[in-house]
C-alpha positions in Angstrom: 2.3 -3.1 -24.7 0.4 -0.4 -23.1 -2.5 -2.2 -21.0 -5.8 -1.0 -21.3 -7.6 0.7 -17.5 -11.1 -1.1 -17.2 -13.4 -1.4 -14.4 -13.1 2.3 -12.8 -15.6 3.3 -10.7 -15.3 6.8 -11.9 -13.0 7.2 -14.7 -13.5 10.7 -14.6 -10.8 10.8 -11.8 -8.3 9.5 -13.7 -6.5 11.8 -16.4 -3.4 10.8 -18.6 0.0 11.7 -16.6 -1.5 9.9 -13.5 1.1 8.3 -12.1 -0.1 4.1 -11.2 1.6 2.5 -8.3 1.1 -0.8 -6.4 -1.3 -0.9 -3.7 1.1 -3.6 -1.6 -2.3 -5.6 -1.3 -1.8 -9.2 -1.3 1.6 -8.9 -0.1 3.4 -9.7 -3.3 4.9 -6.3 -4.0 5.1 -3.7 -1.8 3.2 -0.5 -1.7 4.3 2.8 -4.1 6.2 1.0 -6.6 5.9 3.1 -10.3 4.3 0.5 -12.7 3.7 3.4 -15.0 1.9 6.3 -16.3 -1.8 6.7 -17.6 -2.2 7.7 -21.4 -4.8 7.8 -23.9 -4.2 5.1 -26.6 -5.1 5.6 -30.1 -8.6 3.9 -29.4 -9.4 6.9 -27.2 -9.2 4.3 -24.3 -6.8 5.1 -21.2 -4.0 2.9 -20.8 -1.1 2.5 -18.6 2.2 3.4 -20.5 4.6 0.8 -18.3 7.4 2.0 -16.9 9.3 -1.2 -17.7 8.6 -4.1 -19.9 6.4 -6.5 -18.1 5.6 -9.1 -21.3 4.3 -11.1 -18.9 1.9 -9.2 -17.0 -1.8 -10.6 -17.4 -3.6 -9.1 -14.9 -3.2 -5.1 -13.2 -5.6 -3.8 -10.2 -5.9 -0.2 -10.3 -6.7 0.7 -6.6 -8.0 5.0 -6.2 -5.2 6.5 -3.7 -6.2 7.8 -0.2 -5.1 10.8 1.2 -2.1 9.9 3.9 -3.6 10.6 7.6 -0.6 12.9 9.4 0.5 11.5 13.0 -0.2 14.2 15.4 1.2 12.6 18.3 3.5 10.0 18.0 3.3 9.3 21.7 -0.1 7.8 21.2 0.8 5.4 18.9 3.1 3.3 22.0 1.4 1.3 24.8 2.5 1.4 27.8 5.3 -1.9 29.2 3.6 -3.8 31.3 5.9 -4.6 34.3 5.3 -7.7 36.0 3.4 -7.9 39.4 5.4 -5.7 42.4 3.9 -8.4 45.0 6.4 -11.2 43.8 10.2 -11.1 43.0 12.5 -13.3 41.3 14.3 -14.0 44.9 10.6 -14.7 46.5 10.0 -17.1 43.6 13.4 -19.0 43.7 12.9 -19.2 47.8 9.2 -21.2 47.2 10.7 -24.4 45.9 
């Protein structure tokens, strides 16, 4: 069963030996897994050549990849601890009652 592609926006971006991953949307697999490889089936119509027998697969989403954005600086990605207030300490607060 090779599954035909439909609904591309621009199927001129997509070639046989494309590799077709999930997306991870929807939570139900995770992203980058191999599902299989585009081809061009006898009907001149691409298709996805599976990379394992799904016999039960009804439905496949074919999401366009984006380019992965490179972290410059890793030290902007943290926010800060915020400490609790210097005006009051645990002994203060055990001393009020």
């Amino acid at each position: 069963m090779n599954p035909p592609i439909e609904f591309l926006e621009n199927a001129d971006l997509v070639r046989p030996g494309d590799r077709v991953v999930t997306s991870g949307d929807g939570g139900v697999f995770p992203a980058d897994l191999l599902v299989g490889q585009v081809a061009l089936g006898n009907d001149r119509r691409l298709r996805v050549r599976l990379s394992a027998d799904y016999e039960r697969l009804e439905f496949l989403r074919v999401l366009r990849s984006r380019a992965h954005q490179s972290i410059v600086d890793p030290g902007s990605l943290l926010t800060p601890i915020e400490l609790p207030s210097p005006h009051v300490t645990p002994a203060e607060v055990a001393s009020d009652g």
